[in-house]
Structures are given as C-alpha cells and as structure tokens.
N, C-alpha and C positions, 0 to 999 in steps of 0.2 A: 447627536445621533439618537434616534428613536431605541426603545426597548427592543423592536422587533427588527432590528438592525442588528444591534448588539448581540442578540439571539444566533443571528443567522452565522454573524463572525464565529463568533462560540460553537459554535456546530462544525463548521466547515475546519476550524483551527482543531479542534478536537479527531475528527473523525481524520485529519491528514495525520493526527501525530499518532493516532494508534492503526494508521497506515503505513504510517515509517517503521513503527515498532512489528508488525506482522509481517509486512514484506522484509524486515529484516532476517527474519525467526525464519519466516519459509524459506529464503535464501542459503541460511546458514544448513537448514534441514535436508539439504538435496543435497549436500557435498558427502555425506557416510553413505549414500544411497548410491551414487556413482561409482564408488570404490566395493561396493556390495557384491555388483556382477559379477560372472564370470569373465567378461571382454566388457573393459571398460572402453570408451570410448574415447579418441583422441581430446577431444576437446572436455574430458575429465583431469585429464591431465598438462593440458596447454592454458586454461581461463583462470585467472587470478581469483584466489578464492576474497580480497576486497573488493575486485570489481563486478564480481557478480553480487557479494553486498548490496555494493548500491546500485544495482539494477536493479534487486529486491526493493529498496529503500524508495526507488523512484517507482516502480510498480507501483509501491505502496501506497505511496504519497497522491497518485492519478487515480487510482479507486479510490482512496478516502474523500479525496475532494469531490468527484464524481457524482459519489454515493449522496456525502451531506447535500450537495447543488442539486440534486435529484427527491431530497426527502423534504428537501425546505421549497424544492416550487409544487410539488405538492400539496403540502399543505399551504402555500397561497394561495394555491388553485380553490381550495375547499374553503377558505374564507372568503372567496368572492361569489 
C-alpha cells in the first residue's frame, strides 16, 4: 500500500468515527427538545429513543465518509 493510500484510509476511518460520535450527540440532543413543546408530537413519544441513536449514528457515519471522499478527491484533483 502506497503512503497516499494509507492517507486516504486514515482520512476516511477518522472522519466516519467522529461521524458516529456527532450524529450520536445530535441524536441524543433532540429528545429534551421534543418534550420542551407545549404539544409534543406523537412520534416524540412513539420512536425509541436507541433507535433514533443510530439513525443519528448512521447519519453520521454517511457524512463523515462523504465529507473525507469529497476532501481527498479534491486534493487529487490539485496534484494532477
């Protein structure tokens, strides 16, 4: 495996894991906001508060990746 391989791994492994960690955080962040209202809304009180988890977690995970595949062909782009 080339340096600029190893890079790109490194990038993309990084940027997913502090995708999982933020879309966890925002996920968790939106459940006291729900209960805030005055009329909360049914699906405040119907949706599993682990399964919106990881819908946070998998959010997270699809921009982190995204983002890194987007920042590293870019700068391929500029060394060509």
């Amino acid at each position: 495996m080339t340096t600029n391989t190893q890079r790109l791994i490194f990038l993309i492994a990084t940027c997913s894991l502090l995708g999982v960690g933020l879309g966890a955080v925002s996920s968790q962040a939106e459940v006291p906001q729900c209960f805030a209202t005055e009329q909360p809304t049914d699906e405040c009180f119907t949706q599993d508060p682990g399964l919106k988890m990881l819908e946070g977690i998998g959010q997270g995970v699809l921009a982190g990746t995204f983002a890194a595949i987007g920042a590293s062909w870019k700068i391929l782009k500029e060394d060509i």
